[in-house]
Structures are given as structure tokens and as C-alpha cells.
C-alpha positions as CSV (number, residue, x, y, z in Angstrom):
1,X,-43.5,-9.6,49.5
2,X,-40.3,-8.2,47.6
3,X,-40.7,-5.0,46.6
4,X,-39.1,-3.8,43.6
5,X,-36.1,-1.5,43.8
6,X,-36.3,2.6,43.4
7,X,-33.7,3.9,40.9
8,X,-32.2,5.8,43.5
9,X,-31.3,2.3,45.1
10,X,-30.3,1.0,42.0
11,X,-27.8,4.3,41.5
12,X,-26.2,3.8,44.7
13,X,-25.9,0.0,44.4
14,X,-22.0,-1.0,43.2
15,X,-22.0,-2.2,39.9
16,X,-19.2,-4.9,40.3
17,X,-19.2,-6.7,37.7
18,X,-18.4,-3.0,35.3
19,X,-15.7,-2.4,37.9
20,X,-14.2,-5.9,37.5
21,X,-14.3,-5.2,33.7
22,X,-12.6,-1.9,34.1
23,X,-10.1,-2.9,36.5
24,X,-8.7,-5.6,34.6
25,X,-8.9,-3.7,31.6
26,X,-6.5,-1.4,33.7
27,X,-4.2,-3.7,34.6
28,X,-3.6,-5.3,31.2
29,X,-3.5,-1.7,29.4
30,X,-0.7,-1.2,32.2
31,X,1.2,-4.8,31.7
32,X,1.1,-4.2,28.1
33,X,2.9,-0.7,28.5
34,X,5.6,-2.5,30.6
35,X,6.3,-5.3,28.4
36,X,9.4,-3.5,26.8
37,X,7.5,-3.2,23.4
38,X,9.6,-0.6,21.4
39,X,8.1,0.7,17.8
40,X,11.3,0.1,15.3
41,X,11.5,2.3,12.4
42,X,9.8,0.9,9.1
43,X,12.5,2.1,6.8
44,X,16.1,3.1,6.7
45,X,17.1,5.7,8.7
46,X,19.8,7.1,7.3
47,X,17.7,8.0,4.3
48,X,16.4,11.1,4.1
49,X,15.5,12.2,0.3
50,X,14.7,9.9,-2.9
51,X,15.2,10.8,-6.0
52,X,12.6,8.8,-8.7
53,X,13.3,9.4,-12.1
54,X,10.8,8.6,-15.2
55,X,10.6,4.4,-15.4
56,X,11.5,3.2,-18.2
57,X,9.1,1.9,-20.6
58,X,10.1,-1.7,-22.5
59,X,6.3,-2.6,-23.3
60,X,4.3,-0.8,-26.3
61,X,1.2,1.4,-24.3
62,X,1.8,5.0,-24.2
63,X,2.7,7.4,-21.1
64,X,2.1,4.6,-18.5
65,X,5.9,5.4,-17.7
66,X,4.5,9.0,-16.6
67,X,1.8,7.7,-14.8
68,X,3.7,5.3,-12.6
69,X,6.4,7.4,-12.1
70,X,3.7,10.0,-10.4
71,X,2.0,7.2,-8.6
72,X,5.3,5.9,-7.3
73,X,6.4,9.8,-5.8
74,X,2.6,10.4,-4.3
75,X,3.0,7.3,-2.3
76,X,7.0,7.8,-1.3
77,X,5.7,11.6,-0.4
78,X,2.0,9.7,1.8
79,X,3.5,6.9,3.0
80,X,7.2,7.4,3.7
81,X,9.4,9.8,5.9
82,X,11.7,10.2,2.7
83,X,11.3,13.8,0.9
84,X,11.4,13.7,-3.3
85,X,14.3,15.4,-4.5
86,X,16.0,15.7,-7.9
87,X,18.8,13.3,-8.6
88,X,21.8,15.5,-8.0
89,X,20.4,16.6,-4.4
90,X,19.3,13.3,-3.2
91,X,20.3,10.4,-0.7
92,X,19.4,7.5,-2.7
93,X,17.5,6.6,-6.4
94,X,14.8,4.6,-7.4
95,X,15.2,3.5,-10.7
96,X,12.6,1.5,-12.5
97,X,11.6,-0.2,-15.8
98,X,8.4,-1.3,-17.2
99,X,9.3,-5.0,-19.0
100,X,6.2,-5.9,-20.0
101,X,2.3,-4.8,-20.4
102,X,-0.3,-7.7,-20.9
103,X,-4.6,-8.2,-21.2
104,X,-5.8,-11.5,-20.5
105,X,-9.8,-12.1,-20.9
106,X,-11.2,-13.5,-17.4
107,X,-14.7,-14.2,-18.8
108,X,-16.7,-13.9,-21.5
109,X,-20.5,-12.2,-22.2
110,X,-22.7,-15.6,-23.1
111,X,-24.2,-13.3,-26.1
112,X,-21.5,-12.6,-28.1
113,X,-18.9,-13.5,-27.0
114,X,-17.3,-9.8,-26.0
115,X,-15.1,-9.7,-23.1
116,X,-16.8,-9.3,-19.8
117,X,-13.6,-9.1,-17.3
118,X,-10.1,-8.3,-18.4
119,X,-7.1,-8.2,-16.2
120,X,-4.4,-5.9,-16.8
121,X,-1.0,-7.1,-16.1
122,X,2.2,-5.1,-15.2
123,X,5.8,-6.5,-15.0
124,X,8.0,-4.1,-13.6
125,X,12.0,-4.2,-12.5
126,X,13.2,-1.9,-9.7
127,X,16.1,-1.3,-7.7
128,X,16.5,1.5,-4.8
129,X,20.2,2.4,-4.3
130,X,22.3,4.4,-1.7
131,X,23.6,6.8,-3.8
132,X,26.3,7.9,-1.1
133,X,27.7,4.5,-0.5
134,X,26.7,3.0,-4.0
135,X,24.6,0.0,-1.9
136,X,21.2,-1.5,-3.2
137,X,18.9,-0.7,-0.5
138,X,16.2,-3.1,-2.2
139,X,15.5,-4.6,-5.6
140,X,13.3,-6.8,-7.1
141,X,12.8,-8.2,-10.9
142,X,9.8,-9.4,-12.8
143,X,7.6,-8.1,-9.6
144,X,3.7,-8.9,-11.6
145,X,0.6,-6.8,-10.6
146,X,-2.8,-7.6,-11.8
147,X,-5.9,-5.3,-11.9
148,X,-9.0,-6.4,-13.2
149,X,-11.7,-4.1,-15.4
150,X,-15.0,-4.9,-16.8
151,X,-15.5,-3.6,-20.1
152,X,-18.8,-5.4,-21.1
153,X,-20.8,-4.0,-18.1
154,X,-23.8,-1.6,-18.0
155,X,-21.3,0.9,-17.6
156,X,-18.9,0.1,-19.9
157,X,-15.5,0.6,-17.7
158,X,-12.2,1.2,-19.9
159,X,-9.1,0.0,-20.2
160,X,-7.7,3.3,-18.4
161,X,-9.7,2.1,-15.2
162,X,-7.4,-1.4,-15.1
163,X,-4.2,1.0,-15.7
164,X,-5.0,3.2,-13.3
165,X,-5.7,0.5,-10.7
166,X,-2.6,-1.6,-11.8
167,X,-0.3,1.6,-11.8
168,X,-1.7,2.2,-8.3
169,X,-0.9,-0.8,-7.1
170,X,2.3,-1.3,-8.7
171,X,3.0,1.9,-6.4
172,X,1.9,0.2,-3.6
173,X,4.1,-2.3,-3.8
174,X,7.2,-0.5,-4.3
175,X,6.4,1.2,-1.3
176,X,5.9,-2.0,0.9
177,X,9.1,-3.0,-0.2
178,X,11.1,-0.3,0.7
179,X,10.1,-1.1,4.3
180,X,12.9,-2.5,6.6
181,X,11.2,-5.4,8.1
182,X,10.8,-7.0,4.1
């Protein structure tokens, strides 16, 4: 007759299989950590302040200019090493132009024919120069974000929601670019 184990014989019985698991989890935690992996720097180094003045606004809405410029410092100051500084004191610019502001109507309500989904579209041009040297760190032109809205929902969202999420991203995306490895 086999008699079932006591759980002080299961305690004192080698689990092998765990320490299989954990030794090999060891070893390649420790191969990893030799592999002569080094972390590079995800933007310039010899950068150390950015100055962003107001973009310019070519399109026709009002004070999106001020809210993109904001948008644009808050993620330098989150997401970068770089410190904001005023023009005079600074390393480097980020200069910035708003071409063009559009609404295109995703879908329609069946009833009526009111807009259900709208996408709000920003074109921007920027360029991010060394002010010392007078060298373009990074540039791009006619860079298109997108952010949908739903104005024909229950809760009736506003065409300041798809700014505010198109600004945001627009942000973003300056940001990414400023990154070395681009």
C-alpha cells in the first residue's frame, strides 16, 4: 500500500524542477549583463538648454499657436534632459510654424445626417538648431497629425477635445524626433 506523503516530507523534498528554473534564469540574467550591452544617450549631448519660442500660426483657428507651444515645452521639460530657457540664454532653438489646420467628417449619424466622427488635422514645420554652431540638429516639413473627436455622441465631445489631442500629439512627435537614434 503507498501511503500518502506528510507535508513535512513534502517540505523537505528538493523541488528540482523550481531550482532548474531559477538557476537558468541566473545564468541568463548573468550572460545578458556580460554581453557588452551599453545604454547610448537618446539625444545630443552637448545640448543642454532649448529655447522654444511661440509657433507661428499660418492657418485661421485662434490661440492653437499658445497651446502647442505649451504642449511642446511640458514634453521637452518630461521627456528630455534639456532645460527651457529663454532664447538669449539658451544652447539651441526650436522654431515652429503651424501651415495648415483642417476637419474632415469620418462618418456620418444615419438620422440626419450630422457629423458623428471628425478628425482634426495639423500640419506643422519645425527645425531645431544649434544655436552656438548655427547647425540644424533636426527638421522636418509638412509633418501631419490627426486626432479624431465625436461630436454627435451622447456626450457631445467638442472640437477643443480633437485640438487638444492633436496639439498633444503634435508635441509628441517633436519630441521623438529630437531623439538621436531618428
Amino acid at each position: 500500500m503507498i501511503r500518502p506523503r506528510s507535508r513535512s516530507e513534502q517540505a523537505r523534498r528538493p523541488r528540482t524542477w523550481l531550482a532548474s528554473a531559477r538557476s537558468l534564469s541566473c545564468a541568463v540574467l548573468l550572460v545578458a549583463a556580460g554581453c557588452g550591452y551599453r545604454h547610448e544617450p537618446l539625444f545630443p549631448k552637448d545640448v543642454g538648454t532649448v529655447a522654444v519660442p511661440i509657433f507661428e500660426n499660418l492657418a485661421y483657428y485662434k490661440d492653437v499657436e499658445f497651446a502647442l507651444t505649451e504642449a511642446v515645452v511640458k514634453e521637452i521639460e518630461w521627456r528630455t534632459p534639456f532645460q527651457v530657457a529663454r532664447e538669449g540664454a539658451a544652447d539651441s532653438v526650436l522654431n515652429g510654424e503651424i501651415v495648415r489646420i483642417t476637419q474632415s467628417t469620418l462618418s456620418r449619424r444615419r438620422r440626419g445626417g450630422l457629423p458623428q466622427d471628425v478628425e482634426y488635422r495639423i500640419i506643422v514645420n519645425f527645425e531645431w538648431k544649434d544655436l552656438r554652431s548655427g547647425k540644424i540638429l533636426r527638421q522636418r516639413r509638412g509633418m501631419e497629425i490627426a486626432a479624431p473627436y465625436s461630436p454627435a455622441r451622447e456626450i457631445g465631445q467638442t472640437i477643443s477635445l480633437g485640438q487638444r489631442r492633436a496639439v498633444q500629439r503634435v508635441a509628441e512627435r517633436v519630441v521623438d524626433i529630437m531623439r538621436t537614434d531618428l
